[in-house]
Jmol script that loads the backbone (N, CA, C; Angstrom):
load data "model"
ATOM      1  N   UNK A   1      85.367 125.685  46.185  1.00  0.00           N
ATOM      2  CA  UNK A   1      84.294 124.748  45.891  1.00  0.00           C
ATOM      3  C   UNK A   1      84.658 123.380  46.462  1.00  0.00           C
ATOM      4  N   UNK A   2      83.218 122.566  46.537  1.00  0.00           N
ATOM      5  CA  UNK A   2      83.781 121.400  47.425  1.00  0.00           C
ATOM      6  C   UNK A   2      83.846 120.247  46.511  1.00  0.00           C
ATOM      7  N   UNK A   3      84.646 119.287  46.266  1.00  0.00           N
ATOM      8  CA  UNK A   3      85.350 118.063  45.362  1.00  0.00           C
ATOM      9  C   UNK A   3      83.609 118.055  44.632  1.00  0.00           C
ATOM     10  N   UNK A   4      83.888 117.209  43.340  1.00  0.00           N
ATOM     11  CA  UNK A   4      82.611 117.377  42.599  1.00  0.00           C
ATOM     12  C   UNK A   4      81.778 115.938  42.619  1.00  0.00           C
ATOM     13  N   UNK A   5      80.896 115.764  42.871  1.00  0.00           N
ATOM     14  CA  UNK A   5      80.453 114.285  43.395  1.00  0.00           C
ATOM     15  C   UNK A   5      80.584 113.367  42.077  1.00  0.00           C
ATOM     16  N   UNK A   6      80.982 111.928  42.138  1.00  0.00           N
ATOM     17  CA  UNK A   6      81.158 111.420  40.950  1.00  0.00           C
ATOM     18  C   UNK A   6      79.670 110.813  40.407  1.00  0.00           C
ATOM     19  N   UNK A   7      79.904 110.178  39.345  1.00  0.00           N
ATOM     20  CA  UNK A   7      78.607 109.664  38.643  1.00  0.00           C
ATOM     21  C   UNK A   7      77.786 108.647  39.020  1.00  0.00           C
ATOM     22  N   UNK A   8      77.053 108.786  39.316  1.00  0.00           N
ATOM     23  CA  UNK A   8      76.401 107.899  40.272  1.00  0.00           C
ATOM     24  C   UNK A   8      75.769 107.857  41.667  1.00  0.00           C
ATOM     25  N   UNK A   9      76.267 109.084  41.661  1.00  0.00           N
ATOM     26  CA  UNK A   9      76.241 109.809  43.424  1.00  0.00           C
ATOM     27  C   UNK A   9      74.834 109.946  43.725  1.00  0.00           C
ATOM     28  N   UNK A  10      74.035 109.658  44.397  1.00  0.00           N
ATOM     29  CA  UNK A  10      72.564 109.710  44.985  1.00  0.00           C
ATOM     30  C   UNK A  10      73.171 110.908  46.286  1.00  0.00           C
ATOM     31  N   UNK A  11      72.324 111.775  45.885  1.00  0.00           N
ATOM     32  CA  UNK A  11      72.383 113.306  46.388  1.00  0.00           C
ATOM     33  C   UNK A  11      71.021 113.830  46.715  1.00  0.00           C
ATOM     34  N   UNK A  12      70.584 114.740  47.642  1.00  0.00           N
ATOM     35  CA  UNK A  12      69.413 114.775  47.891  1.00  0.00           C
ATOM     36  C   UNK A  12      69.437 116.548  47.639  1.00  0.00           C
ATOM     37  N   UNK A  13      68.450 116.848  46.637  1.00  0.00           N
ATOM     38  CA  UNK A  13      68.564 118.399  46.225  1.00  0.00           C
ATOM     39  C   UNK A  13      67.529 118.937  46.840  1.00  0.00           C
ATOM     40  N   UNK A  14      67.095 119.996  45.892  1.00  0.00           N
ATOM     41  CA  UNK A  14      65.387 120.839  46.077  1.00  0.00           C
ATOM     42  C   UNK A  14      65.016 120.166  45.047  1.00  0.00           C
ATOM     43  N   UNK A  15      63.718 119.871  45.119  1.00  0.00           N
ATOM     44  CA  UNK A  15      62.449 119.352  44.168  1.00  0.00           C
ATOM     45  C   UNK A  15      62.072 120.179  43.572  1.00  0.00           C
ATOM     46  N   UNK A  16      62.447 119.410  42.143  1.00  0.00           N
ATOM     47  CA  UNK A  16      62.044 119.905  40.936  1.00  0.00           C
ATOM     48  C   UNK A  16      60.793 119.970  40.051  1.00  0.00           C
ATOM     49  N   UNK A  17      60.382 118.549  40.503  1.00  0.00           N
ATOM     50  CA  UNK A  17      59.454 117.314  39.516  1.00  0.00           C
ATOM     51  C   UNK A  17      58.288 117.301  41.069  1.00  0.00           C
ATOM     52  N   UNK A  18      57.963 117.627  42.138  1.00  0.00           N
ATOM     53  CA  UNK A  18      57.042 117.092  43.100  1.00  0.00           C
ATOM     54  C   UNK A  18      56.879 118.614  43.771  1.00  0.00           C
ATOM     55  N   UNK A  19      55.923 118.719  44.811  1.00  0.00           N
ATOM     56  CA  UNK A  19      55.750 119.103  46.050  1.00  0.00           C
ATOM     57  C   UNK A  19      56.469 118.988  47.160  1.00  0.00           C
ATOM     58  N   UNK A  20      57.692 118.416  47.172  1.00  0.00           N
ATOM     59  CA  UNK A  20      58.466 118.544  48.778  1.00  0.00           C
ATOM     60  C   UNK A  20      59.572 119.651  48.633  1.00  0.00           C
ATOM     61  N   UNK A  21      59.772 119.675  49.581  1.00  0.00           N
ATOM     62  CA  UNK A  21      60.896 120.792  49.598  1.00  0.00           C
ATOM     63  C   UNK A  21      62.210 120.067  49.307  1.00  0.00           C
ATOM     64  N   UNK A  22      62.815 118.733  49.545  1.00  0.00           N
ATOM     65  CA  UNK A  22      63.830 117.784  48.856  1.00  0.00           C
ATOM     66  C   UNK A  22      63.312 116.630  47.929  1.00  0.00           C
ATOM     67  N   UNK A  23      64.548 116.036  47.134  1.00  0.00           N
ATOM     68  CA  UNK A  23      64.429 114.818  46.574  1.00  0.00           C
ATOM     69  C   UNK A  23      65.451 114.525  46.631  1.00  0.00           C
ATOM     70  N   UNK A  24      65.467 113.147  46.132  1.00  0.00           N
ATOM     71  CA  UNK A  24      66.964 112.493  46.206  1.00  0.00           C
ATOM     72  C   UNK A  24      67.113 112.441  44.003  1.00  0.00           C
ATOM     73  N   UNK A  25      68.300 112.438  43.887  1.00  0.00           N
ATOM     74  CA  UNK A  25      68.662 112.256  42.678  1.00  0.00           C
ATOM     75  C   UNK A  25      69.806 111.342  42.026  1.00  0.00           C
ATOM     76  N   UNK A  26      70.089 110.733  41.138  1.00  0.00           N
ATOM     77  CA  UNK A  26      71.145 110.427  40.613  1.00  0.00           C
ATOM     78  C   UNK A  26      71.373 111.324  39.691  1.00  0.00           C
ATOM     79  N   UNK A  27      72.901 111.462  39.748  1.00  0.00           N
ATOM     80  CA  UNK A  27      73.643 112.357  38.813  1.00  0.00           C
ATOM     81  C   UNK A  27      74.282 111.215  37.928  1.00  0.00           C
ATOM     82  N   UNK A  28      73.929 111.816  36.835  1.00  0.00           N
ATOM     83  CA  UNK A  28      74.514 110.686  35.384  1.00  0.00           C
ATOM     84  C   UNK A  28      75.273 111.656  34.668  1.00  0.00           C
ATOM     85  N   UNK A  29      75.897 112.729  34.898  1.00  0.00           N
ATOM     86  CA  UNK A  29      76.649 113.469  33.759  1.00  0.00           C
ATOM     87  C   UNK A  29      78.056 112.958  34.029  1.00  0.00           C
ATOM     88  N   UNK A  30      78.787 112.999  33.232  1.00  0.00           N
ATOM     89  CA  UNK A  30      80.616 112.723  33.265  1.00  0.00           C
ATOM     90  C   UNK A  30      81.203 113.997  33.562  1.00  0.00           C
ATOM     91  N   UNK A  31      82.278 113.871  33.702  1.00  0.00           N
ATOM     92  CA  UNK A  31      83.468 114.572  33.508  1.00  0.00           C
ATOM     93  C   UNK A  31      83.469 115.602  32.228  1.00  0.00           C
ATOM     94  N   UNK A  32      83.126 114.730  31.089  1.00  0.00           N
ATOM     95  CA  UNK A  32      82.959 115.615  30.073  1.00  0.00           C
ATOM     96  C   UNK A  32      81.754 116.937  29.898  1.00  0.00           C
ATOM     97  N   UNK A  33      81.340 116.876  31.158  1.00  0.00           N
ATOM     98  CA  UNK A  33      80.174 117.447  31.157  1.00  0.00           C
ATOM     99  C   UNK A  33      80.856 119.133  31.584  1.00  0.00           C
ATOM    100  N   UNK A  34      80.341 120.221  30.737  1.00  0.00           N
ATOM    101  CA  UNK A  34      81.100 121.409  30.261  1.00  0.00           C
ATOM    102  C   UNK A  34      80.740 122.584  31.821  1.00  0.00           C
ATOM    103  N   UNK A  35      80.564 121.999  32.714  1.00  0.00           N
ATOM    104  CA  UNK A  35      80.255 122.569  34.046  1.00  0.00           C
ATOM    105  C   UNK A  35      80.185 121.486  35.033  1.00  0.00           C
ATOM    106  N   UNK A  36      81.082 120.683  34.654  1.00  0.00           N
ATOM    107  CA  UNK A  36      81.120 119.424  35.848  1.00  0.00           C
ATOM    108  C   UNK A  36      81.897 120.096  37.145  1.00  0.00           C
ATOM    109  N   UNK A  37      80.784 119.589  38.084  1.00  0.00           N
ATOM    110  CA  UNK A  37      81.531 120.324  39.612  1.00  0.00           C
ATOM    111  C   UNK A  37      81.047 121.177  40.326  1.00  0.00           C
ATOM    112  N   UNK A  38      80.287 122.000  39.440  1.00  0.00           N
ATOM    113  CA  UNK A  38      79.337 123.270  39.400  1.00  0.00           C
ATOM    114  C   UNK A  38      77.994 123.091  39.053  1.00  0.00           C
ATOM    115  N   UNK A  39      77.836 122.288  37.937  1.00  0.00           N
ATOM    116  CA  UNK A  39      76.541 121.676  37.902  1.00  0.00           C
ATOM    117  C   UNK A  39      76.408 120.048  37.178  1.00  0.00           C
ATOM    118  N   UNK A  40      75.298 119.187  37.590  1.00  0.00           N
ATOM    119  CA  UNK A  40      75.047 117.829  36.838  1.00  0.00           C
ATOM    120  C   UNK A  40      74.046 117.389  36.264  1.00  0.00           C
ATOM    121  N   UNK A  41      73.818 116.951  35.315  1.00  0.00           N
ATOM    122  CA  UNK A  41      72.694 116.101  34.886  1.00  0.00           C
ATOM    123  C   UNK A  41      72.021 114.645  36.122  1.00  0.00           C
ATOM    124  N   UNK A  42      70.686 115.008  35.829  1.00  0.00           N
ATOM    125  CA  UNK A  42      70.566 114.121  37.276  1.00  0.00           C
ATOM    126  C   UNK A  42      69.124 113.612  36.843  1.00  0.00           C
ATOM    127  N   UNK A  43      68.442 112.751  37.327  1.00  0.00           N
ATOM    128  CA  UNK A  43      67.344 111.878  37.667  1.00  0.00           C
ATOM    129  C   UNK A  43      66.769 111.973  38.616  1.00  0.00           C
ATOM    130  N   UNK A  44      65.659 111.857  39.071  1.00  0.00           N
ATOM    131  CA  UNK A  44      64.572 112.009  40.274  1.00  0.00           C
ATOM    132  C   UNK A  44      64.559 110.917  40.281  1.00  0.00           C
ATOM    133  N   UNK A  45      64.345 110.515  42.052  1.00  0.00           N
ATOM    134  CA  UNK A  45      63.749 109.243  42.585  1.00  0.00           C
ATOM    135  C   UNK A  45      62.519 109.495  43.281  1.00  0.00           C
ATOM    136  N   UNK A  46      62.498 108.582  43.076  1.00  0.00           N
ATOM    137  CA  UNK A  46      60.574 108.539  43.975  1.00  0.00           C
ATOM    138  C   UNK A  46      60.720 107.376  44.496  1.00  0.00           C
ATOM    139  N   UNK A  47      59.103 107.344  45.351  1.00  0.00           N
ATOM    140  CA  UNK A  47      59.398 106.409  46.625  1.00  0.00           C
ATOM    141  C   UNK A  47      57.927 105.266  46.105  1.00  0.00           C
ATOM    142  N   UNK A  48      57.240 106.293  44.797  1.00  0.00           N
ATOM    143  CA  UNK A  48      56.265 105.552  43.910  1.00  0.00           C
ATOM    144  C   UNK A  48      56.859 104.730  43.119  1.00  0.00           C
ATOM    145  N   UNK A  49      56.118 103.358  43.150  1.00  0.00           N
ATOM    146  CA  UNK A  49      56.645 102.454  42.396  1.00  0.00           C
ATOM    147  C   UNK A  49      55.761 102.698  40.772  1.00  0.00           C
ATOM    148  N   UNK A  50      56.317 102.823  39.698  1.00  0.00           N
ATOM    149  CA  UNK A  50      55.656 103.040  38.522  1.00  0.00           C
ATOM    150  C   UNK A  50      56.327 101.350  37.522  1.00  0.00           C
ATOM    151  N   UNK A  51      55.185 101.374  36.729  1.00  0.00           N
ATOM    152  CA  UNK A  51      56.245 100.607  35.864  1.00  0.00           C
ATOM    153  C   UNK A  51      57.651 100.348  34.667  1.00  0.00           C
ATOM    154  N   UNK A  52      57.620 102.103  34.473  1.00  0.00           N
ATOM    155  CA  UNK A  52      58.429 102.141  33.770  1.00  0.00           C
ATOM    156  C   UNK A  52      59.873 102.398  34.825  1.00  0.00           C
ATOM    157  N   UNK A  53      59.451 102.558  35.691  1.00  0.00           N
ATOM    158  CA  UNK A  53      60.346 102.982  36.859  1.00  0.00           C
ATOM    159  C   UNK A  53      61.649 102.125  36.964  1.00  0.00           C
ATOM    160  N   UNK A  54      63.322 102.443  37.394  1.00  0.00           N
ATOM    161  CA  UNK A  54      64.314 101.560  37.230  1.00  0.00           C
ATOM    162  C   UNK A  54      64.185 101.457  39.357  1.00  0.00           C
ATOM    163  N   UNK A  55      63.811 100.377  39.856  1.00  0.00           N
ATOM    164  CA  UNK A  55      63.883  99.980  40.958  1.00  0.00           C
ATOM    165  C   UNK A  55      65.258 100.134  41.556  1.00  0.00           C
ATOM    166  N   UNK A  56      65.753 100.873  42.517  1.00  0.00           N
ATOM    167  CA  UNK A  56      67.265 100.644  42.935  1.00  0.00           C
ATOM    168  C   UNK A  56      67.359 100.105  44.565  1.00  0.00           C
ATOM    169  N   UNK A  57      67.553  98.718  44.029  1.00  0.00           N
ATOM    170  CA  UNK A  57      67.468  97.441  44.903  1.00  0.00           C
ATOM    171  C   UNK A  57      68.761  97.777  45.708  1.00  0.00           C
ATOM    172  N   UNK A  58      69.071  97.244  46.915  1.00  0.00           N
ATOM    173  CA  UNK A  58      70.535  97.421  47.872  1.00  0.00           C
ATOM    174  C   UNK A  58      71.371  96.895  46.540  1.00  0.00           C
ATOM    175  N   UNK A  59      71.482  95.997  45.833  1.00  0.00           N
ATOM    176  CA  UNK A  59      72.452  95.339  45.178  1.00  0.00           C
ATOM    177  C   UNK A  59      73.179  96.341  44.018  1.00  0.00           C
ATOM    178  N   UNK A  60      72.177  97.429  43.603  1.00  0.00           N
ATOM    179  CA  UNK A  60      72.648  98.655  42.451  1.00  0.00           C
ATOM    180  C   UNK A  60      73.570  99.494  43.645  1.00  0.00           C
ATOM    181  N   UNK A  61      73.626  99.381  44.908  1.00  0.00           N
ATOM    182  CA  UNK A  61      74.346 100.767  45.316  1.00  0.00           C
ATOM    183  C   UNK A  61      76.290 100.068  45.333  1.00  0.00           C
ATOM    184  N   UNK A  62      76.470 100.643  45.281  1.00  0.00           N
ATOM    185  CA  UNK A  62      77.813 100.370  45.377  1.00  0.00           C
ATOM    186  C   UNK A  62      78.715 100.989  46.818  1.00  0.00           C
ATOM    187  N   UNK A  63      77.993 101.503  47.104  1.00  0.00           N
ATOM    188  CA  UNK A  63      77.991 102.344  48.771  1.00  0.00           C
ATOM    189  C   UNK A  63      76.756 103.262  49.436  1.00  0.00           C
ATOM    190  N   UNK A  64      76.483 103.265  50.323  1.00  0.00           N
ATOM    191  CA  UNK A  64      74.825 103.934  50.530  1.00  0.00           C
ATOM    192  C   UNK A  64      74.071 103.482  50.458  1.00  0.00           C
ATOM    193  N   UNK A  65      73.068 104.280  50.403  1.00  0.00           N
ATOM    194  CA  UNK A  65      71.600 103.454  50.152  1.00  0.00           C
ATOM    195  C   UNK A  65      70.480 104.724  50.624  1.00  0.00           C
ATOM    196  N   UNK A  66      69.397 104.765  50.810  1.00  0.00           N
ATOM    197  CA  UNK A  66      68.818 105.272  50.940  1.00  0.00           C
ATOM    198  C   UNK A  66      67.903 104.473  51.985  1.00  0.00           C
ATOM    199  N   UNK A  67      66.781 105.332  52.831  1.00  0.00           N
ATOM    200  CA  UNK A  67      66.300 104.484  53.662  1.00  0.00           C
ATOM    201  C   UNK A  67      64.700 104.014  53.531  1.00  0.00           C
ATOM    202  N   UNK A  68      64.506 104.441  52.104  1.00  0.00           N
ATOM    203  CA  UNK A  68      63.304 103.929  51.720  1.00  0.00           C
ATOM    204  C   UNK A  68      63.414 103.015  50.379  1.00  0.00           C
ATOM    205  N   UNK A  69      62.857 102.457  50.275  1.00  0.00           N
ATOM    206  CA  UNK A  69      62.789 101.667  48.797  1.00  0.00           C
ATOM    207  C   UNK A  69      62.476 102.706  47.639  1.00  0.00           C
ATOM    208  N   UNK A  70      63.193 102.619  46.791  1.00  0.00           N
ATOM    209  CA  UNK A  70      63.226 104.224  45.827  1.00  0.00           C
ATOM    210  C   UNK A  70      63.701 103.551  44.293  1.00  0.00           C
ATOM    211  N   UNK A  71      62.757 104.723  43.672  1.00  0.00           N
ATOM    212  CA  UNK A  71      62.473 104.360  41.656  1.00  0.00           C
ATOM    213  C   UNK A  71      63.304 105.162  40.682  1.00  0.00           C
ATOM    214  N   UNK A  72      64.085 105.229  39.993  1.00  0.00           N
ATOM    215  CA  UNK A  72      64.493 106.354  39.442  1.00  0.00           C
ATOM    216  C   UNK A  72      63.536 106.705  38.022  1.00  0.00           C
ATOM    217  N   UNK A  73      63.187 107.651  37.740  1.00  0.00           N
ATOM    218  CA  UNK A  73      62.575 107.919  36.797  1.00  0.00           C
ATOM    219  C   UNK A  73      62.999 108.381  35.478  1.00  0.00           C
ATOM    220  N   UNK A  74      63.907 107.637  34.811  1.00  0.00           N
ATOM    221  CA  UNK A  74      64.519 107.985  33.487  1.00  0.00           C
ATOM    222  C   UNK A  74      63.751 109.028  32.299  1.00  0.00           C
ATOM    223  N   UNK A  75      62.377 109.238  32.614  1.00  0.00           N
ATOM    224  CA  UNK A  75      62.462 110.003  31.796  1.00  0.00           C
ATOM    225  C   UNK A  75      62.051 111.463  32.089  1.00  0.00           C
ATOM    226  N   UNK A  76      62.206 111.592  33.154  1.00  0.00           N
ATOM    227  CA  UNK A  76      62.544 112.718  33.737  1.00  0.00           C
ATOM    228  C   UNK A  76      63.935 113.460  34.342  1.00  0.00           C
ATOM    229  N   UNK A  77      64.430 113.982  33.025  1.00  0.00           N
ATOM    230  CA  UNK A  77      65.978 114.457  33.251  1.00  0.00           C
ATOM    231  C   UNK A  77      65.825 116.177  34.147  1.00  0.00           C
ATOM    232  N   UNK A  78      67.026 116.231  34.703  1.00  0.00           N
ATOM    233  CA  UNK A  78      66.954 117.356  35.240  1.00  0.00           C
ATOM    234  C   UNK A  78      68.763 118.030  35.538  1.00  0.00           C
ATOM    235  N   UNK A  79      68.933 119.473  35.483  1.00  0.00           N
ATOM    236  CA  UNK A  79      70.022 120.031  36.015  1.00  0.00           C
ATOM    237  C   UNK A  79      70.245 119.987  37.539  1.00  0.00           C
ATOM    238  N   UNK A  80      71.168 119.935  37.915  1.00  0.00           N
ATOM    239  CA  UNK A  80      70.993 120.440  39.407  1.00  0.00           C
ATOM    240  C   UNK A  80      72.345 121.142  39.717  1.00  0.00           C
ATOM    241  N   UNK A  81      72.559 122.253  40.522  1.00  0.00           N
ATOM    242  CA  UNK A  81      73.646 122.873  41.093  1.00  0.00           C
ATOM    243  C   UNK A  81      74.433 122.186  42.134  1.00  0.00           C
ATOM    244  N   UNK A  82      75.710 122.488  42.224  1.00  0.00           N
ATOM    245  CA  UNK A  82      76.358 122.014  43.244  1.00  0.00           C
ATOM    246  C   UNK A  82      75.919 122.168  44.007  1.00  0.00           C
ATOM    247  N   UNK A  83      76.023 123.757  44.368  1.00  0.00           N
ATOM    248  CA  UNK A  83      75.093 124.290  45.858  1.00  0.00           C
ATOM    249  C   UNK A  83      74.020 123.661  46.713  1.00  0.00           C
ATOM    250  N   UNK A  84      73.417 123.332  45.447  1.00  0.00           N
ATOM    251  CA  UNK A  84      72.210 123.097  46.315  1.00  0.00           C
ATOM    252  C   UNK A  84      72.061 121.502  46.763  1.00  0.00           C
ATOM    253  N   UNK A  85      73.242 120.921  46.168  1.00  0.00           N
ATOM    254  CA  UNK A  85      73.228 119.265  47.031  1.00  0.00           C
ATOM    255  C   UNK A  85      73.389 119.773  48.717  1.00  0.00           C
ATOM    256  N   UNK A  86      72.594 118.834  49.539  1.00  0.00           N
ATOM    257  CA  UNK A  86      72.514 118.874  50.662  1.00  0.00           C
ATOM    258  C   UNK A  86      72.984 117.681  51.708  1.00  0.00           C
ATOM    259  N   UNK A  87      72.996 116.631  50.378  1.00  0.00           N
ATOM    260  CA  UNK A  87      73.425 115.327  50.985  1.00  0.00           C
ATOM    261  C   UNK A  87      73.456 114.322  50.232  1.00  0.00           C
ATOM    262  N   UNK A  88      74.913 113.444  50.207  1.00  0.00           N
ATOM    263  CA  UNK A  88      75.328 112.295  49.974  1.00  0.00           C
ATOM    264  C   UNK A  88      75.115 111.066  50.250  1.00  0.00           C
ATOM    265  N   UNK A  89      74.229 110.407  49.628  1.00  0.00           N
ATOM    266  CA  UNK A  89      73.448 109.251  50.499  1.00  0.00           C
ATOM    267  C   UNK A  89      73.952 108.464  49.999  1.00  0.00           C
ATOM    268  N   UNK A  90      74.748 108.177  48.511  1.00  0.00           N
ATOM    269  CA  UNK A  90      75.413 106.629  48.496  1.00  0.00           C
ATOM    270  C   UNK A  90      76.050 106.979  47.459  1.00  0.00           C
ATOM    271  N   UNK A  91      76.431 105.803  46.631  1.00  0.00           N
ATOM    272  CA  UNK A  91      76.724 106.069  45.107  1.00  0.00           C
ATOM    273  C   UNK A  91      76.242 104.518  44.442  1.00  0.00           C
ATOM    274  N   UNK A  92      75.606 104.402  43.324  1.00  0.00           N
ATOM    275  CA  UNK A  92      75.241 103.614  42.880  1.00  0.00           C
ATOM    276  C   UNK A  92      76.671 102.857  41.776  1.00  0.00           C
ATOM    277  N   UNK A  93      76.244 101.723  41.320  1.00  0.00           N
ATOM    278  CA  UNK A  93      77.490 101.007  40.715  1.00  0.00           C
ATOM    279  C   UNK A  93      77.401 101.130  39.522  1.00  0.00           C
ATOM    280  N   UNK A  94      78.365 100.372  39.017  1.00  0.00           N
ATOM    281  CA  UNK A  94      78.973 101.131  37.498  1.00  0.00           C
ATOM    282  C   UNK A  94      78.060 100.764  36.481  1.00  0.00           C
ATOM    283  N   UNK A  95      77.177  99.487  36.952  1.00  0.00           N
ATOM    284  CA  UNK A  95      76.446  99.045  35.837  1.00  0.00           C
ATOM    285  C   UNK A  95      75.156  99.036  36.283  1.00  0.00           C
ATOM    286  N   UNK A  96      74.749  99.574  37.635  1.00  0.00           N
ATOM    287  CA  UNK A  96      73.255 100.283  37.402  1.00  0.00           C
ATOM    288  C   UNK A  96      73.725 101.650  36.943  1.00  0.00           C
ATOM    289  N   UNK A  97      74.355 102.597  36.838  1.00  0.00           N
ATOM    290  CA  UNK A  97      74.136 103.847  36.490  1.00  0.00           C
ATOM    291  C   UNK A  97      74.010 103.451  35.392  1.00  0.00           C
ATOM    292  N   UNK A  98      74.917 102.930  34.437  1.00  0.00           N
ATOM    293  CA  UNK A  98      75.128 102.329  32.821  1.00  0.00           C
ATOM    294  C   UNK A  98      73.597 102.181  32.436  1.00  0.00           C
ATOM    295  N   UNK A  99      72.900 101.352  33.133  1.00  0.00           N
ATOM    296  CA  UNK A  99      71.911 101.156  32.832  1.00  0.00           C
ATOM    297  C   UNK A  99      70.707 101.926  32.635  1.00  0.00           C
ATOM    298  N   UNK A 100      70.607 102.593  33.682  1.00  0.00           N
ATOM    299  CA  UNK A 100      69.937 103.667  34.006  1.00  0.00           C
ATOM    300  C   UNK A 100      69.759 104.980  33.139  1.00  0.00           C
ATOM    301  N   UNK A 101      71.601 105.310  32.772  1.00  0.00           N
ATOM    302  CA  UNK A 101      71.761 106.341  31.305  1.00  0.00           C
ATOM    303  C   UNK A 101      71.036 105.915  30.081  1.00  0.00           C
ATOM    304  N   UNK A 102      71.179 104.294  29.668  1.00  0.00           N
ATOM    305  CA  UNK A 102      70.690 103.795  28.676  1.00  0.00           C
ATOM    306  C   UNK A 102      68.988 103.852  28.809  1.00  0.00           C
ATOM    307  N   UNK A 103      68.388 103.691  29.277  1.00  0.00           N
ATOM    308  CA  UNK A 103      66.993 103.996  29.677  1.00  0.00           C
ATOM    309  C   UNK A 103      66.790 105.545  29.072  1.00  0.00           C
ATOM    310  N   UNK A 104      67.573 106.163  30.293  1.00  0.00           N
ATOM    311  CA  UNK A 104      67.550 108.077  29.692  1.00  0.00           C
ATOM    312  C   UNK A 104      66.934 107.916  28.342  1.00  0.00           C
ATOM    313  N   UNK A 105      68.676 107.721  27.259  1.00  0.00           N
ATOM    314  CA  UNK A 105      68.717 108.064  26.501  1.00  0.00           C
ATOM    315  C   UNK A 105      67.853 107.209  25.463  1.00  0.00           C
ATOM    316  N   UNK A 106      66.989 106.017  26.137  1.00  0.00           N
ATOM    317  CA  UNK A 106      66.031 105.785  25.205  1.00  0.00           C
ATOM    318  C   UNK A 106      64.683 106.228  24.784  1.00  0.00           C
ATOM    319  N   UNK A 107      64.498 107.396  25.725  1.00  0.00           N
ATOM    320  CA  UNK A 107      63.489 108.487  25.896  1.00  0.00           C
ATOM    321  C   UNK A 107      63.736 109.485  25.270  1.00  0.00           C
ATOM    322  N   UNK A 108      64.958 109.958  24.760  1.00  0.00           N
ATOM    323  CA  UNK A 108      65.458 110.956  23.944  1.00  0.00           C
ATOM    324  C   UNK A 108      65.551 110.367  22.307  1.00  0.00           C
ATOM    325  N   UNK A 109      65.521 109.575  22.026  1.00  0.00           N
ATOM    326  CA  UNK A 109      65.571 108.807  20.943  1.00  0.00           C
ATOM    327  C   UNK A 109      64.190 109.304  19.990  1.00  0.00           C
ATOM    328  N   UNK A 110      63.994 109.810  18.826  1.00  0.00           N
ATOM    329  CA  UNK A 110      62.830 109.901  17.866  1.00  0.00           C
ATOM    330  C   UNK A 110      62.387 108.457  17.713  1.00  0.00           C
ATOM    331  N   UNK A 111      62.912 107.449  17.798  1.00  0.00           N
ATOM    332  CA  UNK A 111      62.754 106.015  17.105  1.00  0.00           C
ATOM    333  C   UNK A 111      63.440 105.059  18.345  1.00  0.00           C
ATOM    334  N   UNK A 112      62.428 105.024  19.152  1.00  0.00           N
ATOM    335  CA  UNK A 112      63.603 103.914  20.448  1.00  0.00           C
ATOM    336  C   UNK A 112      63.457 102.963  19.994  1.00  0.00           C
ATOM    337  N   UNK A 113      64.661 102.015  20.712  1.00  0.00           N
ATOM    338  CA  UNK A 113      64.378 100.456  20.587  1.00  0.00           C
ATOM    339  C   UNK A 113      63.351 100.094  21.323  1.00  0.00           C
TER     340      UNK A 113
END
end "model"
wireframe off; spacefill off
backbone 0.3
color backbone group
């Protein structure tokens, strides 16, 4: 198997959430995650600007980037396989992913802030 992409990694899979045959994703799962390597918890980006949408400006990547202006959609969680990453387009930084999880998990919440 090939090294396991770290957290934050903007990866471009098969589409889950749309009509194209790829998307790009952030992976937000850790280490602790009980199939890390093999599989990740991940986020869809889109190229639609929404308002609940987390914007990932050049300044969130921490390496990479993507070559369109792109939204992540927190409340649309998703699995994705190793396998099927096709490509490594950047990795985002420690405190947009941070941020980004916190969003997640305010969609999972019965009672958000």
């Amino acid at each position: 198997m090939n090294e396991p992409f770290p957290r934050g990694a903007v990866v471009v899979s098969g589409d889950l959430v749309g009509s194209r045959s790829k998307r790009p994703f952030v992976l937000i799962s850790t280490e602790a995650h009980p199939f890390y390597g093999e599989e990740y918890t991940a986020i869809p980006l889109t190229t639609t600007s929404r308002s609940a949408a987390f914007e990932l400006t050049e300044t969130r990547f921490r390496e990479g980037g993507l070559p369109r202006r792109s939204y992540a959609l927190p409340w649309n969680i998703a699995t994705l396989k190793h396998e099927g990453v096709s490509t490594h387009a950047g990795t985002l930084t420690q405190e947009a992913t941070e941020t980004l999880v916190e969003q997640a998990i305010g969609y999972l919440r019965e009672d958000p802030p």
